[in-house]
C-alpha positions as CSV (number, residue, x, y, z in Angstrom):
1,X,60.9,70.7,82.7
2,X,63.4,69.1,80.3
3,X,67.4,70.8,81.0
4,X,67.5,72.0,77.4
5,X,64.3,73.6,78.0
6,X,65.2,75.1,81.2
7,X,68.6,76.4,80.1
8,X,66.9,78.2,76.8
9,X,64.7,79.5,79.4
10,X,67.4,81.3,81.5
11,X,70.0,82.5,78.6
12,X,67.1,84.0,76.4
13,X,67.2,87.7,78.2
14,X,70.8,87.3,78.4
15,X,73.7,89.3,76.0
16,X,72.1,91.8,74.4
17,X,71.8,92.4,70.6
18,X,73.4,89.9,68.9
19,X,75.4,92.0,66.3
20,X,77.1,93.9,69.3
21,X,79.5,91.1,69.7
22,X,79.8,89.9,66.1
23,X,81.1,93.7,65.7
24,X,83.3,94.1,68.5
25,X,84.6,90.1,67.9
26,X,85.4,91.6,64.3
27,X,87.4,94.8,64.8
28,X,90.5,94.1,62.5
29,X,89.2,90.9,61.2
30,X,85.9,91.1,59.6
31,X,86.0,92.5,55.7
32,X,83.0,93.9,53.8
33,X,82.5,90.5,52.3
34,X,81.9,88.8,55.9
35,X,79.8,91.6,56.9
36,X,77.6,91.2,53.5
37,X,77.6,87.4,53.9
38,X,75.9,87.8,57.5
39,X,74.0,91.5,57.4
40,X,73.1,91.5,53.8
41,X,74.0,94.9,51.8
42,X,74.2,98.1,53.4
43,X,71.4,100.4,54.1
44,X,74.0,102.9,52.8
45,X,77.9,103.1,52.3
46,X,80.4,106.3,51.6
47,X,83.3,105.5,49.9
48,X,85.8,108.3,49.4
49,X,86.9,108.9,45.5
50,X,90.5,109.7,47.1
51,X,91.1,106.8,49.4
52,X,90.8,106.7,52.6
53,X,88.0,104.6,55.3
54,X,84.5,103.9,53.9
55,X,81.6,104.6,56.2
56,X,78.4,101.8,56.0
57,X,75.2,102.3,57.5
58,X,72.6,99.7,58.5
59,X,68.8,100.4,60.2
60,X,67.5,97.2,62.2
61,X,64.7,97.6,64.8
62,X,65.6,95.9,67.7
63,X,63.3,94.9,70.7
64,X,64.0,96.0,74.8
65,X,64.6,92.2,75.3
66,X,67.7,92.3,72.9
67,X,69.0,95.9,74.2
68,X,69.4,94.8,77.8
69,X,72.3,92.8,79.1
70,X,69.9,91.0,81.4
71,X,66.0,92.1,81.1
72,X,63.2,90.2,82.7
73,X,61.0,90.8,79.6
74,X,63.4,88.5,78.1
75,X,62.6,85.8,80.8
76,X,58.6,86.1,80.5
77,X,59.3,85.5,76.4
78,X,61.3,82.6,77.1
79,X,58.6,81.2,79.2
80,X,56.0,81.6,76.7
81,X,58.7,80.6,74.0
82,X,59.2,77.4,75.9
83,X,55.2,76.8,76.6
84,X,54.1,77.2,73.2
85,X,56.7,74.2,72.3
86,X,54.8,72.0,74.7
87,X,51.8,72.8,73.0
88,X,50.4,75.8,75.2
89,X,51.0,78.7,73.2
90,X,50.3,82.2,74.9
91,X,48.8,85.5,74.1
92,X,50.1,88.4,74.8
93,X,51.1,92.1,73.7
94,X,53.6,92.3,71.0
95,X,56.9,93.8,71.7
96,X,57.7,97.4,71.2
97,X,60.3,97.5,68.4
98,X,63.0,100.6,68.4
99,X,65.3,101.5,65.3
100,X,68.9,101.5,66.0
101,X,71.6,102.2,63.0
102,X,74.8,100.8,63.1
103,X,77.9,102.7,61.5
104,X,80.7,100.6,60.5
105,X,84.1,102.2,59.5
106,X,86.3,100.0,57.1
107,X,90.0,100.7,56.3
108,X,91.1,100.6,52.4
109,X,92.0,97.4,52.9
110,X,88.2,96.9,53.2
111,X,88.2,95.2,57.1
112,X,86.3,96.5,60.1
113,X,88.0,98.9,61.8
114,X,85.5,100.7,64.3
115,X,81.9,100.1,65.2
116,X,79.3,102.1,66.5
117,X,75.2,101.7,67.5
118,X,73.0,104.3,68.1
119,X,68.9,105.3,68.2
120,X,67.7,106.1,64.7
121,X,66.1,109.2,66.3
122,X,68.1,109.9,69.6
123,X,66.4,109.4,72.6
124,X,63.1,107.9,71.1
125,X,63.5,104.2,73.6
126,X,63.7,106.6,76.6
127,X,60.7,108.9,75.8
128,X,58.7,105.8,74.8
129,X,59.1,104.4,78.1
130,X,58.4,107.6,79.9
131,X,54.8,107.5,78.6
């Protein structure tokens, strides 16, 4: 197996959801426009008439393999990932999908001051894989 192909293979269950760190990277740095540039427009924002920190919400479904830090789901898509590009593509279930919003909190000044992500529906992931 080529290195390239052998290093995609081991970092693909790695980090966990991508915007996590492009967040918590941006705390004090990232302004609406940034966040627009990369997310798109928000799913909804609150701006207060008065002043004061506006409140953006975005929905994204996200998969188990990019809410783990390390899953081995992530590891068996990688392999398949890496297969298909040598020409042996693979079947196989399609992966469960979970809606997370995140909440981002600007200062007047319009730049990122606080982050949060949470289940659309609180504790739906957990009751899904109880069944």
């Amino acid at each position: 197996m080529p290195s390239w192909l052998l290093a995609t293979v081991l970092c693909a269950g790695c980090g966990g959801p991508w915007r996590d760190g492009y967040f918590k990277k941006g705390i004090n740095h990232l302004s609406q426009d940034n966040v627009i540039e990369k997310m798109g427009p928000p799913h909804t924002a609150k701006t207060p008439a008065l002043g004061g920190d506006t409140i953006w919400t975005y929905r994204v479904p996200l998969t188990e393999k990019e809410l783990s830090a390390f899953h081995i789901s992530g590891l068996a898509d990688a392999t398949k990932q890496a297969a298909s590009l040598l020409g042996k593509p693979g079947e196989g279930p399609k992966e469960r999908l979970y809606c997370y919003r995140y909440t981002l909190t600007f200062n007047e000044e319009k730049i990122l001051k606080q982050w949060k992500r949470e289940e659309c529906v609180p504790g739906t992931r957990d009751q899904l894989n109880a069944e």
